[in-house]
C-alpha positions as CSV (number, residue, x, y, z in Angstrom):
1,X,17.7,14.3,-7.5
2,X,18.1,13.9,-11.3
3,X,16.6,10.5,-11.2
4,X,13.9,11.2,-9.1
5,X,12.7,14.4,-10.8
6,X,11.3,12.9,-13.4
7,X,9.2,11.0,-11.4
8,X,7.7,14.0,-9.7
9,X,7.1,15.8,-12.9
10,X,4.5,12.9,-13.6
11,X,2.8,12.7,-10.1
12,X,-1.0,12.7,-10.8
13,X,-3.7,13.1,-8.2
14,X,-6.2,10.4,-9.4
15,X,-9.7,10.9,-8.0
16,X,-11.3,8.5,-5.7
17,X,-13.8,6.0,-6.7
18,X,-16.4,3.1,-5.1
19,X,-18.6,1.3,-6.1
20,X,-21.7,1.1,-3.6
21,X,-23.3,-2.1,-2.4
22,X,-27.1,-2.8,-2.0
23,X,-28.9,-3.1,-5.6
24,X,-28.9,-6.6,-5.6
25,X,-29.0,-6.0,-9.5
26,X,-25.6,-4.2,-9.9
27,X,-23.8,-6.5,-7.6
28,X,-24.7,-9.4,-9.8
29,X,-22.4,-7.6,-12.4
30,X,-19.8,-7.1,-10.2
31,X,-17.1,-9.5,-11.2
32,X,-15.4,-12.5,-10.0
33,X,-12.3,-12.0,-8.1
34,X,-9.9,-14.6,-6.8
35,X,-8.0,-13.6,-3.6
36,X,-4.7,-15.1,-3.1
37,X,-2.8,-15.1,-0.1
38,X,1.0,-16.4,-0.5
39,X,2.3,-18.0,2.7
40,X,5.5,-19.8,3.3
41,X,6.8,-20.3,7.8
42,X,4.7,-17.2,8.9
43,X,3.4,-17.1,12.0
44,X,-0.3,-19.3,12.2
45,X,-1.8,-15.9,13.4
46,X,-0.5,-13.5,11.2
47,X,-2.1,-15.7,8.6
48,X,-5.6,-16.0,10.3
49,X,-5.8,-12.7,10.5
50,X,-5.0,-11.7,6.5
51,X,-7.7,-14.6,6.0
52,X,-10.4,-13.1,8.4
53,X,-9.9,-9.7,6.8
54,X,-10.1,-11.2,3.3
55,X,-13.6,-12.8,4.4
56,X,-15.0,-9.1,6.0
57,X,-14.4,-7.5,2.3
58,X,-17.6,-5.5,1.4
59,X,-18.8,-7.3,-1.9
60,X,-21.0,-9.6,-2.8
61,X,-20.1,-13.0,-1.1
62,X,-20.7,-15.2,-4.5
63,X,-18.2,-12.9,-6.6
64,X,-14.9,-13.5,-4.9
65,X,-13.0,-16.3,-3.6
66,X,-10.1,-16.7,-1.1
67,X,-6.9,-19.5,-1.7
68,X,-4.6,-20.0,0.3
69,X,-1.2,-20.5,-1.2
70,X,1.2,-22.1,1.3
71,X,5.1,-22.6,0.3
72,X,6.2,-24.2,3.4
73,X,6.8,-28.0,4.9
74,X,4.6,-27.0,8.1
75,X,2.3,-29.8,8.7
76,X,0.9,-28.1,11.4
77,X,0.4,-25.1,9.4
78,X,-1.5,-27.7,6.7
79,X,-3.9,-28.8,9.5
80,X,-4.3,-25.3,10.7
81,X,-5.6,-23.8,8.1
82,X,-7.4,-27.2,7.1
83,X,-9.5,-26.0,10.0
84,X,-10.1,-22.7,9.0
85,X,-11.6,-23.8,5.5
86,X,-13.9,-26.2,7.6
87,X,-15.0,-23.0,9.7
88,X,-16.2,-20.6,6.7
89,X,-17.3,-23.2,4.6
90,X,-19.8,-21.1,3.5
91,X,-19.8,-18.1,0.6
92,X,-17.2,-16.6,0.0
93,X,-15.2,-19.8,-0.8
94,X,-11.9,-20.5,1.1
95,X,-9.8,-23.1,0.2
96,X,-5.9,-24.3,0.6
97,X,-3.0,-25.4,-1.9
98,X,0.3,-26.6,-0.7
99,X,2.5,-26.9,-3.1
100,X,4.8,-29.9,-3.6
101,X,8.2,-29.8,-4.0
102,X,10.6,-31.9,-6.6
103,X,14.3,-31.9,-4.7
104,X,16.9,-30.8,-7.7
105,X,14.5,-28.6,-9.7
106,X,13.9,-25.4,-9.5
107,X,11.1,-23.8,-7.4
108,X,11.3,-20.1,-8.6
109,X,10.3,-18.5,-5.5
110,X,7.0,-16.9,-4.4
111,X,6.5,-17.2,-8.5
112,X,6.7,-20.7,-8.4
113,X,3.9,-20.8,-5.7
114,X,2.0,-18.6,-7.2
115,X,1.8,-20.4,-10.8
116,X,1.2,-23.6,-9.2
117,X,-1.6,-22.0,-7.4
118,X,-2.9,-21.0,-10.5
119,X,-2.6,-23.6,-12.2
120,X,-4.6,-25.7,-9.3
121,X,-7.5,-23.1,-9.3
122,X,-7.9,-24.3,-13.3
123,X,-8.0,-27.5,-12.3
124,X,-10.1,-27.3,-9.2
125,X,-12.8,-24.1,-10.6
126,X,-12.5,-24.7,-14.2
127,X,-10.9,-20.8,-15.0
128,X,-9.9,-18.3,-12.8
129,X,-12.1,-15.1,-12.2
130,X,-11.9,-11.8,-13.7
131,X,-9.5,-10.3,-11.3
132,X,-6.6,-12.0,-9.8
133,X,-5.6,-10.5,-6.2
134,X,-2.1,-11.1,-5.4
135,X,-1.9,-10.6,-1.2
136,X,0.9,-11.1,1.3
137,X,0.1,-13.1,4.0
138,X,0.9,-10.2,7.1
139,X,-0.8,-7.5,4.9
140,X,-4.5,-7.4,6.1
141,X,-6.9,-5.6,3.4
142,X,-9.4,-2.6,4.0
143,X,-12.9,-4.1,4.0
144,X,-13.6,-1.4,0.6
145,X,-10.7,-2.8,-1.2
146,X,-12.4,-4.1,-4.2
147,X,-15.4,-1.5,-4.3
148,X,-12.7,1.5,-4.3
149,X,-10.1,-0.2,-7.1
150,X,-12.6,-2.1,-9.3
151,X,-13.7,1.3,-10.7
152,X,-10.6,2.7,-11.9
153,X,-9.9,-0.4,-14.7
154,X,-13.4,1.5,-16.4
155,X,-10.5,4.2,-17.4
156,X,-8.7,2.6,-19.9
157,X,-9.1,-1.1,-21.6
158,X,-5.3,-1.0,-21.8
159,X,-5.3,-1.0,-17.6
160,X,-3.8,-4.7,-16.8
161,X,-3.1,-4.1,-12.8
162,X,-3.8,-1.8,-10.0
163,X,-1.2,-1.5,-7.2
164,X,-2.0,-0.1,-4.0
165,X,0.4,1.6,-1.8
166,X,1.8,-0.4,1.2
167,X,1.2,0.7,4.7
168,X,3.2,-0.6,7.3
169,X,1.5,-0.4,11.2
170,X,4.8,-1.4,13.4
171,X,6.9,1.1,12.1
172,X,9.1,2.2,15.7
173,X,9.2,5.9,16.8
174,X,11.8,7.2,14.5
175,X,11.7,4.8,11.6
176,X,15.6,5.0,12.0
177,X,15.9,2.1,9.4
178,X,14.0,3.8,6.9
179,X,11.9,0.7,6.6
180,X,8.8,3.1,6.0
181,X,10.1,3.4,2.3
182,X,7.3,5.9,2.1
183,X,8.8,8.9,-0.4
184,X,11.1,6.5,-2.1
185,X,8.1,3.7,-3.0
186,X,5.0,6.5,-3.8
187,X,7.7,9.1,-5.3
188,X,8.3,6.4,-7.9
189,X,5.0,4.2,-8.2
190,X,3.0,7.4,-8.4
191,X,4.2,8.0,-12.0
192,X,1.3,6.8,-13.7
193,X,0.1,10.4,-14.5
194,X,0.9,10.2,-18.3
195,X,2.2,6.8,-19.1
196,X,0.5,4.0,-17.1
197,X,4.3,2.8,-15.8
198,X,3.9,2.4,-12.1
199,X,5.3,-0.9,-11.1
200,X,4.5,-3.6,-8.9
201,X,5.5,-4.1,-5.5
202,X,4.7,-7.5,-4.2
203,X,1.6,-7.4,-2.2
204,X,-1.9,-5.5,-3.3
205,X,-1.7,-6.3,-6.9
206,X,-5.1,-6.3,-8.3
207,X,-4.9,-7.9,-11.5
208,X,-7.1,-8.8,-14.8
209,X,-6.8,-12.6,-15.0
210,X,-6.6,-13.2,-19.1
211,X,-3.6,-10.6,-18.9
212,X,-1.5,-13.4,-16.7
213,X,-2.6,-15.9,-19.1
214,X,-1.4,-14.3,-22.4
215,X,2.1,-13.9,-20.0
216,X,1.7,-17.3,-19.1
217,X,1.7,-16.4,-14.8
218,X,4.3,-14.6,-13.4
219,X,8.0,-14.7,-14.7
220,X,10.3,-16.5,-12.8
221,X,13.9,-16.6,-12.5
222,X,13.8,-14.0,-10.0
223,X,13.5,-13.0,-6.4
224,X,11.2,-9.9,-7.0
225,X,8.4,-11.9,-9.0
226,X,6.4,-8.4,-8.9
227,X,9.3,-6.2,-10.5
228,X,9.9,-8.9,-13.4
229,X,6.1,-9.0,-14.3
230,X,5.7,-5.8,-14.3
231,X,8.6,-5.4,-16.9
232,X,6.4,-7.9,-18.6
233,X,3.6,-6.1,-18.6
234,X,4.6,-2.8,-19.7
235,X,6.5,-4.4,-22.7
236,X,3.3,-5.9,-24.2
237,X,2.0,-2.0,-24.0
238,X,-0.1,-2.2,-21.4
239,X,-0.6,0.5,-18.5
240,X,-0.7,0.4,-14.9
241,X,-2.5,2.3,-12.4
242,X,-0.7,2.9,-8.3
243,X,-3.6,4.1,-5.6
244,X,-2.5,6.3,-2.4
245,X,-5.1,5.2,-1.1
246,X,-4.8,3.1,2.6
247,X,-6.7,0.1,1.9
248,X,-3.9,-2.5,3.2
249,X,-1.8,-2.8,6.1
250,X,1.3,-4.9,6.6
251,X,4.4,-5.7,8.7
252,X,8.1,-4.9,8.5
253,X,10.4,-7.1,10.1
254,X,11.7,-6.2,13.5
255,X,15.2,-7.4,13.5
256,X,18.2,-5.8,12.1
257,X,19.4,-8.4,9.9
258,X,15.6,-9.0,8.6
259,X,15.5,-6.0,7.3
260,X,19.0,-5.9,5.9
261,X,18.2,-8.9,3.8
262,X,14.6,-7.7,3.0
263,X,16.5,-4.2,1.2
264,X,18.9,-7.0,-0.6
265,X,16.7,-9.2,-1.3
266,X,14.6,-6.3,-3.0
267,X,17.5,-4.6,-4.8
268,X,19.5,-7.6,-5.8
269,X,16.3,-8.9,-7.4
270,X,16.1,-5.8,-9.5
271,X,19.3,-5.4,-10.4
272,X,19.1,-9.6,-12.3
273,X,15.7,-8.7,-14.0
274,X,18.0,-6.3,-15.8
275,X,20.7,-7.7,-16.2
276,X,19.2,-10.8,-17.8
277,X,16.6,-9.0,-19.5
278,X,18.7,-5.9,-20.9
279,X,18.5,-6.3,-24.4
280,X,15.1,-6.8,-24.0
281,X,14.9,-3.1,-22.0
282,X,16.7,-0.9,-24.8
283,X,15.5,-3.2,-28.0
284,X,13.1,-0.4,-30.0
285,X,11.6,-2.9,-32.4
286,X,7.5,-2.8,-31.2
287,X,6.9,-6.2,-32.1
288,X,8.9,-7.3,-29.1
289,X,8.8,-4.5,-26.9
290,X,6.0,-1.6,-26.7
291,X,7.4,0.6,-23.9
292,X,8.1,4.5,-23.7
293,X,11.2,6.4,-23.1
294,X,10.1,6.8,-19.8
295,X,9.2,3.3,-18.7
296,X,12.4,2.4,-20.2
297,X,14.6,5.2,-17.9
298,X,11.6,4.2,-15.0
299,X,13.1,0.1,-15.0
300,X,16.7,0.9,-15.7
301,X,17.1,3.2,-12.5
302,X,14.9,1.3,-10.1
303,X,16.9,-2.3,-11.8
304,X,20.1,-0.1,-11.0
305,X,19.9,1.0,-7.8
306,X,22.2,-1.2,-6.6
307,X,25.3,-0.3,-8.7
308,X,24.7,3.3,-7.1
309,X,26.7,1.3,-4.0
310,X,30.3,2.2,-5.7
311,X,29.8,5.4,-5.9
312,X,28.6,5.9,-2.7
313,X,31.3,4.0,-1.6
314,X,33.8,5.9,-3.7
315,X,32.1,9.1,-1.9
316,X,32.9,8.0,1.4
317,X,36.7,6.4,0.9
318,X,37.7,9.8,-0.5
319,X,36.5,12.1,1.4
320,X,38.1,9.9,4.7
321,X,41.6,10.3,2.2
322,X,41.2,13.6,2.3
323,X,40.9,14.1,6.1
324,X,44.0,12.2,6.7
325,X,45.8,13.7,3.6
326,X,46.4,16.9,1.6
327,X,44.6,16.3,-1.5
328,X,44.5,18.5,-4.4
329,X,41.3,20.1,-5.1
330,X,41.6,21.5,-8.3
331,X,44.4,21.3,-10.8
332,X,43.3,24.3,-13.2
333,X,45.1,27.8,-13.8
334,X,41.9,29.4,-14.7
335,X,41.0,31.2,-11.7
336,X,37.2,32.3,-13.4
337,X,37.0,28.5,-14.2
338,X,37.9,27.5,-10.8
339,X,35.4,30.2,-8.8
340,X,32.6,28.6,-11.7
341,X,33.3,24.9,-10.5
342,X,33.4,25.8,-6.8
343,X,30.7,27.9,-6.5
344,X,28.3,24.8,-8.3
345,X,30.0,22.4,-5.5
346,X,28.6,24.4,-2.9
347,X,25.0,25.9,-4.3
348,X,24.6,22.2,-5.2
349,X,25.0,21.6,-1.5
350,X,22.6,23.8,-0.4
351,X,19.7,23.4,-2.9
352,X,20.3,19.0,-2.5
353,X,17.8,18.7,0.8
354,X,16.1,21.7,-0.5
355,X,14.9,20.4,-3.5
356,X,14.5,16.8,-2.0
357,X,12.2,18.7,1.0
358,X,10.1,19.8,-1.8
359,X,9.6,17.2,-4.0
360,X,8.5,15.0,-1.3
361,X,6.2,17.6,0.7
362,X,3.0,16.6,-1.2
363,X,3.4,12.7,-2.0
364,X,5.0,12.1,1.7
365,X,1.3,11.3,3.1
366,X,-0.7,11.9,0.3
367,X,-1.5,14.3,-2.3
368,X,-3.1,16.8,-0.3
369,X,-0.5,17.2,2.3
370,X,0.4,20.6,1.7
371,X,-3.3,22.1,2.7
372,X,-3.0,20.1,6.1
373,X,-1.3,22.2,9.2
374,X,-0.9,19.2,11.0
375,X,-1.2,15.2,10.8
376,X,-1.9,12.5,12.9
377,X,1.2,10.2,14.3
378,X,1.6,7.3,16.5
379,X,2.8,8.1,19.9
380,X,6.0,6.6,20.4
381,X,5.0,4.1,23.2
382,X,1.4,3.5,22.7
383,X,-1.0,3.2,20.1
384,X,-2.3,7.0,20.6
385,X,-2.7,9.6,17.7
386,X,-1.6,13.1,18.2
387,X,-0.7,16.4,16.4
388,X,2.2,17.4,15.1
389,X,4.0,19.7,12.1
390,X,3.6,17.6,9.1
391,X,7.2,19.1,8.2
392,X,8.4,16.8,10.9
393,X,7.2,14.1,8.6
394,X,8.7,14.9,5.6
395,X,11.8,15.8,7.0
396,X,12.3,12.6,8.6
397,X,11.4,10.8,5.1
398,X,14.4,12.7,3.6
399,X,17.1,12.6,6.3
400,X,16.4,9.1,6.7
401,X,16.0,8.3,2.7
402,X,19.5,9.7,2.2
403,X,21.1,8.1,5.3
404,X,19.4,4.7,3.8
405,X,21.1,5.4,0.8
406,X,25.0,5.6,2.7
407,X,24.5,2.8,5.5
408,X,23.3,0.4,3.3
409,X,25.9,0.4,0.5
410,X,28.9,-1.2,2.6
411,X,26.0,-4.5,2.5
412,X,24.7,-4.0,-1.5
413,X,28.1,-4.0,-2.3
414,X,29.0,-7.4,-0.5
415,X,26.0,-8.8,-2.1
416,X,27.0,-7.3,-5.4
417,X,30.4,-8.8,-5.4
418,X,28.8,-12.2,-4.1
419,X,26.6,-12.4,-7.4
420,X,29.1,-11.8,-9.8
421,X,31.3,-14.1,-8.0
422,X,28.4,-17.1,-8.6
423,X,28.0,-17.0,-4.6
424,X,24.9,-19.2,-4.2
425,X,21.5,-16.4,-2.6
426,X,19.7,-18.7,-0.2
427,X,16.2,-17.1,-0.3
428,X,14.8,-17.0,3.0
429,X,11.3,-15.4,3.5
430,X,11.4,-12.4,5.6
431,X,8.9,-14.0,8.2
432,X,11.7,-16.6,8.9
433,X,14.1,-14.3,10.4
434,X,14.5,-14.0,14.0
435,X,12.9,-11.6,15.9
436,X,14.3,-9.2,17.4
437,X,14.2,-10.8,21.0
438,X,15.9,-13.2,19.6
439,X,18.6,-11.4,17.5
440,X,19.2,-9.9,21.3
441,X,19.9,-12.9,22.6
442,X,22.7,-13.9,20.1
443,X,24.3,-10.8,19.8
444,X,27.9,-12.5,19.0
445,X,25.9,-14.5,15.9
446,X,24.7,-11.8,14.8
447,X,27.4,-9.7,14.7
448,X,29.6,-12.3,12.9
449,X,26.9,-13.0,10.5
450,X,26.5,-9.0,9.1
451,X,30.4,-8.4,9.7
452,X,31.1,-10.7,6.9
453,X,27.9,-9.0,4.5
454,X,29.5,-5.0,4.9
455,X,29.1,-3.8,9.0
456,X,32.6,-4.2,9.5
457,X,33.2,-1.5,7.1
458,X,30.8,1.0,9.4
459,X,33.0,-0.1,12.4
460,X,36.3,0.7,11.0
461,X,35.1,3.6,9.0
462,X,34.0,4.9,11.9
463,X,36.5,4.6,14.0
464,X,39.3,6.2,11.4
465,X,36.6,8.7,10.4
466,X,36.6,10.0,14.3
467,X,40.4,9.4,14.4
468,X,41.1,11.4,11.3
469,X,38.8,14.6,12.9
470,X,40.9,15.2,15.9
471,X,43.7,14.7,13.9
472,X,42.6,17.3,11.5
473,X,41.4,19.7,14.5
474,X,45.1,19.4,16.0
475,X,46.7,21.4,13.2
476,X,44.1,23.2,11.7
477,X,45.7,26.9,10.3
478,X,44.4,30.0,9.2
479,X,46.0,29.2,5.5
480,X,43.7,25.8,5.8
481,X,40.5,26.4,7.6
482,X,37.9,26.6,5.3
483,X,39.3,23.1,3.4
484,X,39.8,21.9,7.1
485,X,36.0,22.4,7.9
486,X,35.2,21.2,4.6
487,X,36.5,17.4,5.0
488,X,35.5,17.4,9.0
489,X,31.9,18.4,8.1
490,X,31.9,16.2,5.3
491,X,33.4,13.0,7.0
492,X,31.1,13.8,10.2
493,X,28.1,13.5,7.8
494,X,29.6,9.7,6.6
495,X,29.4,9.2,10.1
496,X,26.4,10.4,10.3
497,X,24.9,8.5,7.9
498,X,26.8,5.4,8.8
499,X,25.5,5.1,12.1
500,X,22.1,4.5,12.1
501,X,22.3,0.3,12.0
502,X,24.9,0.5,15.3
503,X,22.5,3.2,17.0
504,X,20.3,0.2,16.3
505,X,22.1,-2.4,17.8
506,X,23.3,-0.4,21.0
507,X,20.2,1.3,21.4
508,X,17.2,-0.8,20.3
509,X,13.4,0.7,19.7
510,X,10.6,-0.5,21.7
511,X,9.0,-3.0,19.6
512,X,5.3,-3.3,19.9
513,X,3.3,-6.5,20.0
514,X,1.4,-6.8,16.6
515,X,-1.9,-7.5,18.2
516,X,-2.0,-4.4,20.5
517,X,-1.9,-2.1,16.8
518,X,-4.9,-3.8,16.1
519,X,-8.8,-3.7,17.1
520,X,-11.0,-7.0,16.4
521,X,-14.6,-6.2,15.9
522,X,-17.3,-8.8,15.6
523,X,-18.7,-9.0,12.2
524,X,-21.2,-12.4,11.6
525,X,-19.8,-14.5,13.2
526,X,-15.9,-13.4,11.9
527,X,-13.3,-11.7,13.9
528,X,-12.4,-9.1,11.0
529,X,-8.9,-7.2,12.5
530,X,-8.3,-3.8,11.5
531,X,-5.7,-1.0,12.1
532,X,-6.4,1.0,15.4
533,X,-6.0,4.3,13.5
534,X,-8.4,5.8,11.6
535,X,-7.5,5.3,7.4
536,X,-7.1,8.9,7.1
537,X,-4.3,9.1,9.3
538,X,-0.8,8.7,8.6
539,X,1.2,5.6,9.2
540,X,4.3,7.3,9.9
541,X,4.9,7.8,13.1
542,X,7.7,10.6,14.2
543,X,8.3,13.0,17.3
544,X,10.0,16.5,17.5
545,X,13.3,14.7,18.5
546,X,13.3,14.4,14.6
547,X,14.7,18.3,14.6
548,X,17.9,16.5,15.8
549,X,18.5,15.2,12.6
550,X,18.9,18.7,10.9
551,X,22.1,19.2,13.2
552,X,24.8,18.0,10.1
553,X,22.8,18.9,7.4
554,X,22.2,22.6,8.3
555,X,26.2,22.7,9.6
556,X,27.1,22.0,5.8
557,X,24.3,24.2,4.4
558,X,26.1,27.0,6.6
559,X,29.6,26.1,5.7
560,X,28.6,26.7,2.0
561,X,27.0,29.6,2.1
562,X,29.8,31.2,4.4
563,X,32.0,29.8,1.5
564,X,30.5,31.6,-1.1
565,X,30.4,34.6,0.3
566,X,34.3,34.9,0.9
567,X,34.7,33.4,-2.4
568,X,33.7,36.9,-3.8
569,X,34.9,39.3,-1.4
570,X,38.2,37.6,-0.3
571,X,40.8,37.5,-3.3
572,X,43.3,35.2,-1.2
573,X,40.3,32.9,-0.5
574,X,40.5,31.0,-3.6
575,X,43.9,29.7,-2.8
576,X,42.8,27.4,-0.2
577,X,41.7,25.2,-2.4
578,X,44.1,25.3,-5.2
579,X,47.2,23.3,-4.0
580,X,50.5,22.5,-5.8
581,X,50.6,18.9,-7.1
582,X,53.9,18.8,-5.4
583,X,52.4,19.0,-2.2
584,X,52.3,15.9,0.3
585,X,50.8,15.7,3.7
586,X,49.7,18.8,6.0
């Protein structure tokens, strides 16, 4: 909560601009824009498809351009899209770079391809255009993308990039993953309000082109190229402006240990940018760095988000002690001091979700979610829109938010100790994982292959975590009840949060073909795909099953406030919890 607070504080609604098309005087002022599309073993569809969506933009044909970017060995692929530059060669311009690599020198990632493509635009065009769009090969773009972001750089000369929000179409039923990363992702990049500092995020970067030359392209040396030039960026002083607006559509992988290594990938990537470039962060001399307080605390907590792992860790190892074992609670005489401290433990219980429900209520799906009774979410099984409580929505961002934030930290913390240890990271693009079909059919694989990375510790947790609670249940006393409940409800919200990548494995979502989610239309002579749902609609789908998750939560909520109460009108109450250091097992 204290680290996301902030963030809220700065939220800004920014009005809605676009250009409009048809004075054949005005669009010749419109600038040049250079798409780029970064590739490397996706799918030959998924790629056609980002391409056709890219050629069905609404601007002027002459004033943007469309590379392809490919990182991979695929000759096929090479031919492929060979084919598709032969088919649209006509305005606007579409053309393909492979890039070549040296064995025993460093590549640098989807940086590396993304500098040599630049650097082959120069040589092939001369200079590269005004605008530099930066796209992911499975995000497809709105047909308006330029007309309704082109505007907002008019606001301020000192505006180097725009980033619009991701919105991913195959999200399953209950998002149980939290792959959605909708509150997390618009909580933070949506505090551009009063300082420009919204970062970058991969994919949708619409960016002035002499502003990567003064940088000279994007950093390397990391995993998340968009994180490191965005640290870049705001340490020259310049701002940055994030869009809630829908006006691109992507893909999250399907398969558990995709998105495993998609969230390490991210965080790990984050975490070295800092590391490496710490001085850099807290150095106050403006020469070399120009940013604010804020941008400063903004990079330091997104760069480490990772560490956070130990203490959830730490969380969950001692309250599992304390099931099996009579801990002390509090080793003060002060009984005032004592009622103080406890009574903070358990409002601090009760106002966490609340608090979380309410900062994420209006940036969930949008600004203006709190005037709407209702939103529109996909049906579970089809591609169908339907009305439901938008509470639903946002309650289903936060339980599954801070259930990310436990199940994932047995795997950060693998990958932690792995990096300090000089562990080589093979990067692997998230397209090249197997799907989940195939994940199925290698179940023993698979389950070696994340044991080793943290599941184990969910397993075993678990299964002392359940232990522990009947063991705790068998000699529960009136003298010990209230301390009793306190480590059962708190262990059964570990397990809680522990469980979702197992629910995953034993009970699999329905995964959806990616061409049912979407409608082709013709559109001269170009199949131009978009999202069946209408761009007003929200993305996130969720049911009234998602009530379930409230069970734990509103246990521990009731537990406290029961608590309090006898703290005040019990005098014996109060020596529950304070237990002689001499003490040893129940």
């Amino acid at each position: 909560i204290i680290t996301h607070l902030p963030f809220w504080v700065a939220i800004k609604q920014r009005q809605r601009l676009q250009w409009t098309m048809g004075n054949e005087s005005v669009e010749e002022k419109f600038p040049l824009v250079d798409i780029i599309i970064v590739c490397c073993h996706e799918p030959s569809d998924i790629l056609l498809d980002t391409v056709r969506s890219a050629l069905a933009l609404n601007y002027p044909k002459n004033k943007y351009r469309v590379w392809i970017l490919d990182d991979g060995k695929d000759e096929f692929m090479e031919q492929y899209i060979s084919k598709i530059c032969v088919i649209y060669q006509r305005s606007p311009l579409v053309k393909y770079i492979r890039r070549f690599k040296e064995e025993n020198k460093p590549h640098y990632y989807k940086a590396g391809n993304i500098n040599n493509g630049l650097n082959e635009i120069k040589r092939h065009i001369g200079q590269l255009g005004d605008f530099i769009l930066i796209q992911d090969v499975d995000m497809l773009i709105h047909s308006n993308f330029l007309l309704r972001t082109l505007p907002h750089f008019e606001e301020n000369d000192r505006v180097a990039y725009i980033q619009i929000g991701q919105n991913l179409y195959n999200l399953n039923s209950s998002d149980i993953l939290c792959q959605g990363l909708i509150g997390q992702n618009k909580l933070l990049l949506h505090c551009d309000s009063k300082n420009g500092s919204s970062t970058c995020i991969g994919s949708g970067m619409l960016i002035k082109s002499f502003v990567l030359n003064e940088i000279n392209g994007i950093p390397p040396y990391s995993t998340t190229e968009d994180f490191n030039f965005s640290f870049s960026i705001h340490k020259l002083g310049y701002k940055s402006i994030y869009l809630d607006e829908a006006l691109q559509f992507g893909l999250t992988p399907d398969s558990l240990i995709g998105i495993i290594e998609q969230y390490k990938r991210w965080e790990s990537g984050n975490f070295q940018v800092i590391y490496h470039r710490f001085r850099e962060l807290f150095s106050f001399n403006k020469q070399t760095n120009r940013m604010t307080f804020f941008q400063r605390f903004l990079y330091f907590t997104i760069g480490m988000r990772m560490v956070y792992c130990v203490i959830q860790l730490n969380f969950l190892v001692l309250t599992l002690i304390g099931l099996w074992i009579r801990l002390p609670y509090l080793l003060l005489e002060n009984t005032s001091i004592i009622k103080i401290t406890l009574l903070i433990t358990w409002i601090q219980c009760i106002s966490n979700r609340l608090i979380l429900y309410v900062m994420y209520y209006d940036v969930a799906n949008g600004y203006n979610l709190s005037n709407c009774h209702s939103v529109n979410v996909t049906d579970e099984n089809n591609t169908k829109t339907r009305k439901i409580n938008s509470c639903l929505c946002v309650l289903q961002l936060v339980e599954r938010m801070i259930q990310k934030s436990v199940w994932t930290a047995p795997f950060y913390f693998c990958n932690l100790l792995s990096m300090f240890i000089n562990i080589p990271q093979k990067f692997i693009p998230t397209r090249s994982y197997p799907s989940v079909h195939e994940e199925r059919k290698h179940f023993l694989n698979l389950f070696l292959n994340l044991g080793m990375k943290g599941f184990l510790f969910h397993i075993i947790y678990i299964l002392i975590a359940l232990a522990g609670i009947v063991y705790r249940l068998t000699r529960i006393r009136s003298s010990n009840l209230i301390q009793s409940l306190w480590y059962i409800s708190l262990v059964s919200i570990n397990i809680y949060s522990l469980i979702p990548p197992i629910w995953f494995i034993v009970f699999p979502p329905a995964i959806r073909k990616r061409k049912d989610l979407l409608v082709y239309t013709e559109q001269d002579e170009n199949q131009e795909p978009t999202v069946k749902l209408e761009t007003n609609t929200s993305l996130y789908p969720t049911s009234k099953r998602t009530l379930l998750l409230l069970i734990f939560p509103s246990l521990l909520i009731v537990l406290a406030t029961v608590s309090i109460i006898l703290l005040y009108i019990s005098t014996e109450f109060i020596q529950t919890f304070i237990i002689n250091t001499n003490s040893t097992s129940i």
